[in-house]
C-alpha positions, 0 to 999 in steps of 0.5 A, a space after each residue: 500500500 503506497 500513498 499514490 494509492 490512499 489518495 486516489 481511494 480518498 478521491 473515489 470517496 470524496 467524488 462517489 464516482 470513479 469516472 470524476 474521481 479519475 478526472 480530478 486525479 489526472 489519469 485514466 479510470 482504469 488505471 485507478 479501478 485497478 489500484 483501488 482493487 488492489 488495496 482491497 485485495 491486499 487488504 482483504 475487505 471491501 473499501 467501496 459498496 458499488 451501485 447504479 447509483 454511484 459507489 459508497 465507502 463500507 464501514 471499513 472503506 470510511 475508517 480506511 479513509 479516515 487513516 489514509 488522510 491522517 498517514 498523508 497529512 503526517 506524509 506530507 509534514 515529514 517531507 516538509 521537516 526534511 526540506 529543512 535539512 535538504 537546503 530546499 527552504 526557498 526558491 523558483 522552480 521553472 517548470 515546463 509541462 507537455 500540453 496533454 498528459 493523461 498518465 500522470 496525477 500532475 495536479 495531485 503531484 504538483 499540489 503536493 510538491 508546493 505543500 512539501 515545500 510552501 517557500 517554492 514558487 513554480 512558474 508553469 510553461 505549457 509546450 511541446 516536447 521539442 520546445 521544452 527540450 530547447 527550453 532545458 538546454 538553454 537553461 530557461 526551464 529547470 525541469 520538464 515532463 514530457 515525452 522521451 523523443 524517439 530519435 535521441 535525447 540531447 547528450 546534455 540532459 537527463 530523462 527518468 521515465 513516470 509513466 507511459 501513454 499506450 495507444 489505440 485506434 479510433 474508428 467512426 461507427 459505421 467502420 468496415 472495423 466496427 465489430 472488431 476489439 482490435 485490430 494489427 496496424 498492417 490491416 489499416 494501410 487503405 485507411 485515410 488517418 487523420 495524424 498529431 502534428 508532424 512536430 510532436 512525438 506522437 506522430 514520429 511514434 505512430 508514423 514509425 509504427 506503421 512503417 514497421 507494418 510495411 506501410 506509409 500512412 495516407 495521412 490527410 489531416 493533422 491536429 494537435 488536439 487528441 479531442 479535436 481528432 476524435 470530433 474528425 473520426 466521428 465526422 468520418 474523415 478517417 481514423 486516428 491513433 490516440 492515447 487509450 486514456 483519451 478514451 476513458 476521458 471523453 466519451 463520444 458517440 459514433 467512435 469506438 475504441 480497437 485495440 492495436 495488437 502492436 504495442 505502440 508506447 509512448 514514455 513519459 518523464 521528467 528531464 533536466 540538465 546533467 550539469 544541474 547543481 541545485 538542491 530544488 531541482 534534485 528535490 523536483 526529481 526526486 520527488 517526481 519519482 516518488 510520486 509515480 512509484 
């Protein structure tokens, strides 16, 4: 039991719905059914009474999350005494953040990150991940979350994976596909796709991916929007390889989700300078890690 895991079940008792308890954690509702399921298992009894109307805690789920709030509160206290011996009482953190980030809790990160240390402002710089790595080498960020590119990380910085976006394929109903759970990338070379920006990491993970199945892609539209490219399937211009998560997030009538049967990964972390010499940014990566543990 770690304390990822206490938060997420004090976010399903809070919200009484793991769909909004999802959302306001910053990550898939999978993700977070399957955590919550492992608590139970480990602990032996059930934490969450499950209904048509919504979910509500058991006698044992109310005194768990009466703990869990007095463990992380004591949690939080901690790392805030320890930041006293660390050198990290105050200071500025820039730091940069891809525009769309689904596998990672970063509210709940950040929100915890500012309580551990109260005297550190962040100042938050939304972009892609190129920009962000321009960013970093030219020392005008500290740190970024973002994507590991695909062909090589600058020999200047460091990148320590968080957690990963698996993606899938999104279709418009009806689709030649449309009774299919999944699908191999080499059956969707006739397809029109409607593909990320050719500057982002998405669009080199997916266009080598389906190079690797022995095709180019008729790509003929482009958008930086995960959303926005599922409006474009549901309109019928093509299809679109996209985070599984998007899916757990927006739910869209006339577009269904298939599987790929090749896994196509996109890693996600947090990068800085290997020539950093500061206690705030060893403490933001430090505790990045330990978040996402």
């Amino acid at each position: 039991m770690d304390l990822y895991s206490m938060r997420y079940i004090i976010a399903v008792a809070e919200h009484e719905n793991f769909s909004l308890a999802a959302q306001a954690c910053h990550v898939g509702q999978p993700a977070l059914s399957q955590q919550v399921a492992k608590a139970e298992s480990e602990l032996g009894v059930q934490l969450f009474s499950r209904g048509s109307r919504g979910v509500t805690l058991t006698q044992a789920g109310q005194e768990f999350v009466r703990r869990a709030r007095e463990i992380i509160q004591q949690a939080d206290a901690l790392h805030a005494e320890m930041a006293k011996f660390s050198g990290v009482q105050k200071g500025s953190l820039n730091l940069g953040i891809i525009t769309s980030l689904q596998c990672i809790d970063f509210g709940g990160m950040l929100s915890a990150f500012c309580s551990t240390y109260p005297n550190i402002s962040v100042n938050i710089v939304q972009g892609g991940t190129h920009q962000l790595i321009e960013r970093l080498v030219d020392r005008s960020l500290d740190v970024s979350i973002m994507n590991r590119p695909v062909n090589h990380l600058p020999s200047q910085l460091h990148f320590q994976k968080l957690g990963e976006d698996r993606y899938s394929l999104a279709i418009p109903i009806p689709h030649r596909l449309a009774a299919r759970t999944s699908v191999s990338l080499s059956e969707l070379r006739e397809e029109h796709f409607i593909f990320h920006q050719s500057n982002q990491v998405a669009s080199e993970l997916c266009l080598q991916a389906c190079r690797r199945a022995g095709f180019e892609p008729n790509i003929v539209c482009r958008s930086s929007s995960p959303t926005t490219s599922l409006y474009m399937v549901q309109g019928g211009l093509g299809v679109a390889l996209l985070p599984s998560e998007e899916f757990r997030h927006r739910s869209i009538t006339g577009v269904r989700e298939l599987k790929i049967r090749e896994p196509i990964v996109k890693e996600v972390g947090i990068s800085w300078r290997r020539d950093a010499a500061s206690p705030l940014i060893d403490a933001a990566v430090s505790f990045s890690q330990q978040w996402t543990r």
